[in-house]
N, C-alpha and C positions, 0 to 999 in steps of 0.2 A: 615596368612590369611586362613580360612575354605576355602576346596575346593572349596564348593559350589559358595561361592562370587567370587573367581578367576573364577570361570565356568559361573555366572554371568554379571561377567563383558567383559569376552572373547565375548559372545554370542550378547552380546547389541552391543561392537564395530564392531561385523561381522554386524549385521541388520541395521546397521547405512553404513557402508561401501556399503553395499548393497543398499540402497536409494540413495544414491550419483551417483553409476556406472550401476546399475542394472537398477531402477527407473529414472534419473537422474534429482532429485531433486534440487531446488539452497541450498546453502548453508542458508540460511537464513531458509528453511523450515526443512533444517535437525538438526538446532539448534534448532528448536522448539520442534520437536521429543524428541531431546534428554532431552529438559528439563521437559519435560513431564513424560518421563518413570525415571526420577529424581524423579519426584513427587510420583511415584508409587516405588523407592525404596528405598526411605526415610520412606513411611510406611511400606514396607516387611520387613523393620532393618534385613537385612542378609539373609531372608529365601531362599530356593532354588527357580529359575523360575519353575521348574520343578514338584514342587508340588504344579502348579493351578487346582484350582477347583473350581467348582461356589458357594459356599459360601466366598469363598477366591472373586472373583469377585466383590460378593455384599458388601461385608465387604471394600470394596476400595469406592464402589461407595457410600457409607455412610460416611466414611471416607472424603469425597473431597466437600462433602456439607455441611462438619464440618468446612473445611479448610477458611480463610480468608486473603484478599487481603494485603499482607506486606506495601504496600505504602501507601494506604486507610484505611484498618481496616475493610472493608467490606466484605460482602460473596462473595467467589468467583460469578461473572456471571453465568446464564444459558452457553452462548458460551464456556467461560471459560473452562466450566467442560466437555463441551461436545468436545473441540479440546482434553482435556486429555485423554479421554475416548479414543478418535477414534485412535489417537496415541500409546494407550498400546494396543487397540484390533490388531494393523498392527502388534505389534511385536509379538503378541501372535500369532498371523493368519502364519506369518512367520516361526515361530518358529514349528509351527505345521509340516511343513514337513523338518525340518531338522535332521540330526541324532542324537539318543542320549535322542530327545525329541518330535517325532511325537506319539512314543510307549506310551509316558506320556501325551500331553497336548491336550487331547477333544476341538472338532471346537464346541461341544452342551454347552460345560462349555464358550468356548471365546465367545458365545451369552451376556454370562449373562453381560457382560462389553458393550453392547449397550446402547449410549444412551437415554432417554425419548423422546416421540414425540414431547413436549413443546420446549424443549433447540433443537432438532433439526428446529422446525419451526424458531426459532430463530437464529438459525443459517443461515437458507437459506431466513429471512424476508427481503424481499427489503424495509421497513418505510422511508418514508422522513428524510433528516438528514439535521441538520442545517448548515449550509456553509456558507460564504461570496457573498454578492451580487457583479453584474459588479459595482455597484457606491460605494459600500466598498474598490473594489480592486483597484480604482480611488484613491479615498481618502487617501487609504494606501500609495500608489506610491508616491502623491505627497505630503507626508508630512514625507516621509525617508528620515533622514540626508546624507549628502552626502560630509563631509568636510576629511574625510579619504579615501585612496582607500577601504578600509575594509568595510567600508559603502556602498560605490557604488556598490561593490562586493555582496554585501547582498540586495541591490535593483535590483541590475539586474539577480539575481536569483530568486527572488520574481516576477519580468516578465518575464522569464522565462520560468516559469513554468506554468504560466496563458497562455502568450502565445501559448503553445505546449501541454500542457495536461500530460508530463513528472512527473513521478514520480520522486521523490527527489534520490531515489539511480541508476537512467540512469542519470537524469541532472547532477549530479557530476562526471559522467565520460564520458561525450561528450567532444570534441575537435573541436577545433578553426574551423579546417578544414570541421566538419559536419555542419556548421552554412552556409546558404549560402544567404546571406541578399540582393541578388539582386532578386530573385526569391522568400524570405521570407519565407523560410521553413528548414528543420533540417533533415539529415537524421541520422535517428536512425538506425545504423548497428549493430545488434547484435556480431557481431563478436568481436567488439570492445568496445561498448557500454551497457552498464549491463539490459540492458531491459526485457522485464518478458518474461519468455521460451525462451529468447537470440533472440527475434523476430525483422526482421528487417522491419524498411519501414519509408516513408515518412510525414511528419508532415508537413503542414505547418500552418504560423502564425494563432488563431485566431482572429475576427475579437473584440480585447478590444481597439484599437486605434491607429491614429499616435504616443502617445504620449507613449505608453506602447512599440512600437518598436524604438522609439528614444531612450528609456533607452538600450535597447539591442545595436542599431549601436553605440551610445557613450562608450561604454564597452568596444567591441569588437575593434574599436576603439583607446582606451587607454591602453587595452593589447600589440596591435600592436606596437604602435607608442611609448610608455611611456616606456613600459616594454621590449617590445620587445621580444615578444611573438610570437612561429612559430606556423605552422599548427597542429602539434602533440602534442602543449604543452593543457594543461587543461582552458575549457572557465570559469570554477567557481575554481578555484588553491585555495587550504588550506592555513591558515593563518601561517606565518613566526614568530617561535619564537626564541629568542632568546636570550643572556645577554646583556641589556644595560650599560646606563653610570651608572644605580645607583648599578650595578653590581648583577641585579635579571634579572630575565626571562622578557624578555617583548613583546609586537609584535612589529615585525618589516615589518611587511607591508605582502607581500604575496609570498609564494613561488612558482613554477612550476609544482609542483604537485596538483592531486587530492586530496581532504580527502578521508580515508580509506574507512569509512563506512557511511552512511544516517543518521546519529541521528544527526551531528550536522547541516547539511542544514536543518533538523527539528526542532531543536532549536531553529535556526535564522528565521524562517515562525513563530512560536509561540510566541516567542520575540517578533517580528517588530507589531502584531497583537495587541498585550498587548500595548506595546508603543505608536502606535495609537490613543488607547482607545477603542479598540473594543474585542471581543473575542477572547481567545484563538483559531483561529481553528487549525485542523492541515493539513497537506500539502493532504493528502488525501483527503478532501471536495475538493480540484482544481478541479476533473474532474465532482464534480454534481455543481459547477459553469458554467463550461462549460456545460454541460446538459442543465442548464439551459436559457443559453445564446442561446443554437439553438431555443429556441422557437419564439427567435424574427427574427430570420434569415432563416428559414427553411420551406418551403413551399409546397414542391413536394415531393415523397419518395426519387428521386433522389439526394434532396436535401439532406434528411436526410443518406442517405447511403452514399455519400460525407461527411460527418460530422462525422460517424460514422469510417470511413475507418480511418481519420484524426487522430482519438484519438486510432489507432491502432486495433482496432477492424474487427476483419472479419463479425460478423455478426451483424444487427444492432441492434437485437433483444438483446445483449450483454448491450448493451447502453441504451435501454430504460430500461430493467428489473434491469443492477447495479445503472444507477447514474439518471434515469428517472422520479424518482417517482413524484406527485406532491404533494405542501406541503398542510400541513392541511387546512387553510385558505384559500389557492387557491381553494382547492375542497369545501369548503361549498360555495366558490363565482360561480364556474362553475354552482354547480349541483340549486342553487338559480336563477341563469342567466336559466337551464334548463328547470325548471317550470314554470317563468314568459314563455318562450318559447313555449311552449306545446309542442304536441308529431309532430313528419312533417308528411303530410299531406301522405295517401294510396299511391301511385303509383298506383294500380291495380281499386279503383275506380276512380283516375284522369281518367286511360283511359278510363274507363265504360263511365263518366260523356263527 
């Protein structure tokens, strides 16, 4: 192996090493890094880090607008390219003061790896995004099969997550014990619970029905009493597999663990949706449902900053600008309702008059 590539790769695991302890990134965001500056060293094919320059820059960023989507066939997104971009500028930017390679690598060359204004508007566009309505998430609920425990497991994860606003990779690692169904709320402990910057607090139900927290008490429930299930063990436990009678893998109902990772509580949200007969969505639109849902519940600020804290949030302003927008259709009805409206009358000549 040329030096250069062992010095390469030495460099990328220090900066990665460094995001985790230095930065302290989750794991999920330093996988992305890395596959990013993947992307940028599959077209260096070998060359030193050490000799960037900003034609070396530009020639990447031509490079990545060439590239297209392996699943799809399509061009990379604007975002796309634009989380690449910002991921080789951190190592670049990094690397700038390390030795060995501050003497070599110009902060006016690691410009030239800026993204365009465009991909970055797009990157920070809050647009309406299409999601499942509260009478979808009705519909879905009550037409999930339920003759396995496997089944009920995947509908009670599916309210679950309506209920609480939970992302799918903390809902797979909450325990029995965080559930507390007489007070109707969940505490998410970061300490134990995988939540975003290990954040901890209070959730409780919101308001989609008795019949979406019947799924939950019946679960919880049949963990107990069925399975026999403590307070430590997993409220959503991975599926049991194992060799049956016909002497292959088969499931065997569900084990006491958690699943490892989030894609397949993703799955089972994408699945049950299709099954339905509705859209794919994916678990992420949960919380611009909920968004949505406060508009029929929400009347005061207090209101909404209650609502707001709910979905973890500190500030509320968090909640209108990610999951607040309104959709297209609503706003040509509002701003039409506006002008039948007209403009509200002075204040300053009421009082005159």
């Amino acid at each position: 192996m040329p030096k250069h590539t062992s010095d390469n790769l030495r460099i990328k695991r220090k900066h990665l090493v460094w995001l985790k302890d230095a930065k302290g990134l989750s794991q999920s965001s330093i996988d992305k890094a890395a596959a990013s500056i993947a992307i940028y060293d599959r077209w260096l094919k070998g060359k030193d880090y050490r000799a960037f320059h900003s034609e070396r820059a530009r020639a990447f960023k031509r490079h990545l607008q060439s590239l297209r989507n392996e699943r799809t066939g399509a061009p990379l997104s604007a975002a796309t390219i634009n989380g690449v971009l910002r991921d080789v500028m951190k190592l670049f930017d990094w690397m700038a003061d390390q030795p060995g390679y501050k003497s070599k690598i110009s902060r006016s060359d690691i410009a030239y790896l800026t993204p365009d204004r465009k991909s970055e508007q797009a990157r920070r566009s809050t647009l309406w995004k299409p999601h499942p309505s509260p009478e979808q998430v009705d519909h879905l609920l009550s037409s999930m099969p339920v003759e396995t425990v496997i089944q009920r497991r995947d509908r009670a994860l599916i309210a679950f997550l309506f209920l609480t606003g939970s992302r799918e990779g903390a809902a797979i690692t909450v325990q029995l014990r965080h559930v507390d169904l007489a007070n109707r709320c969940v505490q998410f402990d970061g300490r134990s619970v995988d939540t975003k910057f290990g954040k901890s607090f209070t959730a409780s139900f919101f308001p989609f029905g008795d019949n979406v927290e019947q799924i939950m008490r019946e679960w919880i429930g049949e963990l107990r009493k069925d399975h026999l299930f403590s307070d430590t063990d997993a409220l959503f436990p991975k599926t049991r597999v194992a060799v049956g009678p016909s002497r292959r893998f088969e499931t065997m109902g569900i084990a006491r663990e958690p699943w490892a990772g989030p894609s397949s509580a993703a799955g089972i949200f994408k699945k049950a949706f299709i099954n339905a007969g509705l859209p794919p969505f994916s678990p992420h639109r949960v919380r611009d449902t909920i968004a949505e849902l406060a508009k029929l519940h929400c009347r005061t600020p207090e209101d909404y900053k209650a609502w707001s804290q709910n979905m973890g949030h500190d500030d509320v302003m968090t909640t209108f600008s990610s999951y607040g927008s309104v959709s297209p259709g609503r706003q040509v009805e509002l701003m039409g309702r506006f002008r039948r409206r007209g403009p509200l009358p002075d204040e300053d000549a009421v009082i005159d008059e």
